[in-house]
C-alpha positions as CSV (number, residue, x, y, z in Angstrom):
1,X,21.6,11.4,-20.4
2,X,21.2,9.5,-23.9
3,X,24.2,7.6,-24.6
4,X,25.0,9.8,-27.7
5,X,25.0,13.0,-25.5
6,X,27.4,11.0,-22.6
7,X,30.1,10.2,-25.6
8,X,29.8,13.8,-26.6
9,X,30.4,15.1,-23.1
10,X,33.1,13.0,-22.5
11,X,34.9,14.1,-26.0
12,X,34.3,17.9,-25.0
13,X,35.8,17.1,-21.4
14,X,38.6,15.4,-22.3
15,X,39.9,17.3,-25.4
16,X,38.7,20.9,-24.1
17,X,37.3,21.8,-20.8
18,X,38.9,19.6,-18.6
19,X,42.5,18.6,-20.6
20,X,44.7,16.9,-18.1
21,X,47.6,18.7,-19.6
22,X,45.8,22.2,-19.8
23,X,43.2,22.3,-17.1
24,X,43.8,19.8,-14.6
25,X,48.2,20.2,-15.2
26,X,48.8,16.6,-14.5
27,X,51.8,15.0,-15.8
28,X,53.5,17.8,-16.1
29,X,57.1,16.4,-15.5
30,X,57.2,14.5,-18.8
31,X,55.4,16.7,-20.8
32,X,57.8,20.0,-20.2
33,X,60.9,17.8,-19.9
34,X,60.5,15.7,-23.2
35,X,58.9,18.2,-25.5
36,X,61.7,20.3,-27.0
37,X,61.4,18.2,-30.7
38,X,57.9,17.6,-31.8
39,X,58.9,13.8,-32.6
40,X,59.4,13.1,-28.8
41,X,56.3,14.6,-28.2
42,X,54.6,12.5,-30.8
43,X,56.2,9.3,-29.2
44,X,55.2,10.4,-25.8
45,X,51.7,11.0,-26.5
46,X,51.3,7.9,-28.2
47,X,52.8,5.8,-25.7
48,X,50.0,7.3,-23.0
49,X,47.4,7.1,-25.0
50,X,47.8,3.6,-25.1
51,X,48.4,3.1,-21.8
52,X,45.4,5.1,-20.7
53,X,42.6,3.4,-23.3
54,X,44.1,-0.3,-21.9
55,X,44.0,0.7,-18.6
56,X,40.8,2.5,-18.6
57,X,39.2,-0.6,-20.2
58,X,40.6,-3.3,-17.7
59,X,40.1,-1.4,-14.6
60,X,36.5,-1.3,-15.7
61,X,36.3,-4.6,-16.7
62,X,37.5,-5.8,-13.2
63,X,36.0,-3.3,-10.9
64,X,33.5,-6.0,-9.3
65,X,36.2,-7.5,-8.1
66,X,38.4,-5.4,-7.0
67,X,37.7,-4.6,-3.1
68,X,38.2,-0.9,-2.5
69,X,40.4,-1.2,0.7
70,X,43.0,-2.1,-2.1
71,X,41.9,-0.9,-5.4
72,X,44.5,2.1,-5.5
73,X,47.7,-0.6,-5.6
74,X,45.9,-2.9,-8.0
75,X,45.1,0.5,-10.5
76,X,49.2,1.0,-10.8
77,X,50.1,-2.4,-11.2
78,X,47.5,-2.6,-14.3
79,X,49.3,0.7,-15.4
80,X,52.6,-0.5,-14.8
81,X,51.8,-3.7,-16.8
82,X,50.9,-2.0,-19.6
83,X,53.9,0.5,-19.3
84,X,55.7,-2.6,-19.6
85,X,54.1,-3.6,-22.8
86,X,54.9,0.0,-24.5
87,X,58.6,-0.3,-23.3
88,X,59.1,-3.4,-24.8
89,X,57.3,-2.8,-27.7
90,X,59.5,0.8,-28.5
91,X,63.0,-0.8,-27.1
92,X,61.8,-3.7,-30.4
93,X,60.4,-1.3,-33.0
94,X,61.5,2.2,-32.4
95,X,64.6,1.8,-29.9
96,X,66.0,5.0,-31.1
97,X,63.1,6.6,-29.6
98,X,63.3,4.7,-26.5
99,X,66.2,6.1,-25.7
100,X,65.3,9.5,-26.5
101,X,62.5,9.4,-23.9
102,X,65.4,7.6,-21.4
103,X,63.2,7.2,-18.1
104,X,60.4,9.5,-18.9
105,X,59.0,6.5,-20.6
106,X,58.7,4.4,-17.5
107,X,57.7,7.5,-15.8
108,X,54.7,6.9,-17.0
109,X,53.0,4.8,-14.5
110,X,53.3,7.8,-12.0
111,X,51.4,10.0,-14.5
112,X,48.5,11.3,-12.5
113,X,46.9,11.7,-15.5
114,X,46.1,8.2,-16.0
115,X,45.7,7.1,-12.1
116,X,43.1,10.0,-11.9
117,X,40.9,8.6,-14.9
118,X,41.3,4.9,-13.0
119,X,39.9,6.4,-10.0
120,X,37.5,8.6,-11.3
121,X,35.7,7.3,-14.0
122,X,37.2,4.0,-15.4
123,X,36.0,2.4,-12.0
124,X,32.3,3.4,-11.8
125,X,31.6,3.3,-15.6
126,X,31.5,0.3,-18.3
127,X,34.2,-0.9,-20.2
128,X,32.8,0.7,-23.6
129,X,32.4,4.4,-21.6
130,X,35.7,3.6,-20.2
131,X,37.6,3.0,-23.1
132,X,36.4,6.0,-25.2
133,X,37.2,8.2,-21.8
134,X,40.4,6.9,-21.7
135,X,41.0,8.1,-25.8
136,X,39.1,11.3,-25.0
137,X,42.1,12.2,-22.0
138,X,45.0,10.8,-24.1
139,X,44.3,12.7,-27.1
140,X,43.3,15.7,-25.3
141,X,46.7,14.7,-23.5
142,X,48.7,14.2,-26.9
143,X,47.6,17.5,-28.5
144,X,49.2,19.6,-25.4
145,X,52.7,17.7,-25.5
146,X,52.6,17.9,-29.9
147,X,51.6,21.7,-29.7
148,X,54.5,22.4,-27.1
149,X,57.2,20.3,-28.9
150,X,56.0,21.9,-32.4
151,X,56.4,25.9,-30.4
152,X,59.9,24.5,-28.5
153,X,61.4,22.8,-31.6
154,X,60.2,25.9,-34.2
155,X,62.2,28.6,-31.4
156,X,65.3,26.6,-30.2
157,X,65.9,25.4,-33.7
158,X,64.0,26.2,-36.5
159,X,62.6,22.6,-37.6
160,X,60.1,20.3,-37.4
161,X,59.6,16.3,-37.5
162,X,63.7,16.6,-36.6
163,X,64.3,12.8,-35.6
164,X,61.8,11.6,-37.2
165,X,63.3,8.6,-38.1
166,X,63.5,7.6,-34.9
167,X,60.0,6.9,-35.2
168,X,58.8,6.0,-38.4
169,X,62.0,4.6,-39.7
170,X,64.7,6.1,-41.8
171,X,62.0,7.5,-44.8
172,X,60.7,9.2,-42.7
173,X,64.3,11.7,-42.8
174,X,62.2,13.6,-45.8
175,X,60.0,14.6,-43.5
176,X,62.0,17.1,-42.0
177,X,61.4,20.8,-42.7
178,X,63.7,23.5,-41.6
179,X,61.2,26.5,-41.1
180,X,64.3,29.0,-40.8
181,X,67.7,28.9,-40.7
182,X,69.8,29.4,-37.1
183,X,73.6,30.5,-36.3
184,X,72.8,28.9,-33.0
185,X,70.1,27.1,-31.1
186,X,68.2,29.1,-29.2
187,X,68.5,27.4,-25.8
188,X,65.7,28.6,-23.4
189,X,62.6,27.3,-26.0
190,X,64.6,23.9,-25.5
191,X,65.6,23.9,-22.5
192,X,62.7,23.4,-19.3
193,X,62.4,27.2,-18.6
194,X,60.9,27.3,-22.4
195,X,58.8,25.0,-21.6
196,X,57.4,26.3,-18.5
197,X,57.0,30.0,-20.5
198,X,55.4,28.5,-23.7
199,X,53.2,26.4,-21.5
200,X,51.6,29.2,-19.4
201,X,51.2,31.1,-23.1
202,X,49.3,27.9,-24.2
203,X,47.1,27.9,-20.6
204,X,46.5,32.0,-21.4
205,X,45.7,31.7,-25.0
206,X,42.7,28.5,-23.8
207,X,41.5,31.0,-20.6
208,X,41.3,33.4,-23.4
209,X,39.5,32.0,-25.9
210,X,36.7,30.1,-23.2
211,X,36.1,33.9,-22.2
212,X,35.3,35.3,-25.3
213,X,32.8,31.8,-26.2
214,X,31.2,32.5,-22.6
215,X,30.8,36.6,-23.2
216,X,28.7,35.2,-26.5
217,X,26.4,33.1,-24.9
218,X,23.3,34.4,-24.2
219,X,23.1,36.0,-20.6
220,X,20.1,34.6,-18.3
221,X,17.8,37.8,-17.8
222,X,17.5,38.6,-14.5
223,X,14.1,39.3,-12.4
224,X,12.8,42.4,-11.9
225,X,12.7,43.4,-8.4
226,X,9.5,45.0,-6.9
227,X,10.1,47.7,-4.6
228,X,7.7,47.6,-1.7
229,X,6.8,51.1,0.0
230,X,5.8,51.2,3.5
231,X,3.1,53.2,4.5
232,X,3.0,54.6,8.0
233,X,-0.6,55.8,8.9
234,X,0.5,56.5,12.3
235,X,0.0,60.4,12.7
């Protein structure tokens, strides 16, 4: 495999056919419990995305060394470290945010999502491979948690970018649109149930669409069987 074909594999795997949040359904705990405004998600996504390219490329950077009797507990305290980093870096810049996500954000290091990657690729692969698997995962990772917060936030209360300041900073308030007006939130699209509903919609409407791309490719034809017609002489 060239290494232009191996980058273009790993984009289609981790944004498409094998989405940790859509195919594989790992971290699933933060993504349906932080999603109900499309700004947490945002924050969320970024904050693994991170994690998972900085892990990804130190794990693979250290991999001769690491004896595999104890690579496992060495693979979360690299992920833990670099939780660490996004913590302290949100609680400085953006702690209005930080508490918004409230312990999801350390939550993180458990996020099988990013142990998975460690294990599976990150540790038999180059740093430069590494890294751009790591990206591939966390976007493919980030689009899942921005679609369901856009769906939750649009149903339960009519907006998007609400809270936006808590990320960008206090222009960012313009960026608020109300998309319709509400007498009162609707409170299953915010509240976890929603979640778990829109979330299997999401999975359907992906099963869907990869079975109408495979009922246009072409079909292999198949061989023609030749009947063979004993003969009995006997008689």
């Amino acid at each position: 495999m060239t290494e232009r074909s191996e980058y273009k594999e790993l984009s289609w795997q981790g944004l498409w056919k094998n989405n940790p949040g859509l195919v594989q359904l790992l971290g699933l705990c933060p993504l349906l419990a932080v999603t109900n405004t499309l700004t947490n998600a945002i924050g969320l996504g970024l904050a693994t995305l991170l994690v998972l390219v900085c892990s990804n490329a130190t794990v693979s950077a250290i991999r001769q060394w690491v004896p595999k009797e104890v690579r496992i507990p060495i693979f979360v305290l690299i992920i833990a470290a670099f939780v660490t980093c996004v913590q302290l870096l949100m609680n400085a810049f953006t702690y209005g945010l930080y508490q918004s996500l409230g312990i999801f954000l350390p939550l993180i290091v458990t996020n099988c999502a990013i142990i998975g990657r460690a294990e599976a690729y990150a540790s038999k692969n180059p740093v430069k491979q590494a890294s751009f698997d790591g990206l591939m995962m966390g976007l493919g990772f980030a689009f899942v948690l921005m679609t369901l917060g856009a769906i939750r936030e649009i149903l339960g209360q009519g907006t998007l970018f609400d809270g936006a300041e808590l990320l960008l900073g206090n222009w960012a308030t313009v960026l608020r649109i109300e998309v319709f007006s509400f007498d009162s939130k609707f409170l299953l699209a915010i509240l976890p149930p929603g979640a778990f509903i829109a979330m299997g919609f999401l999975i359907a409407a992906k099963n869907s669409i990869d079975s109408r791309i495979a009922d246009k490719q072409p079909k292999p034809e198949q061989s023609q069987t030749i009947e063979r017609v004993r003969v009995n002489f006997e008689g």
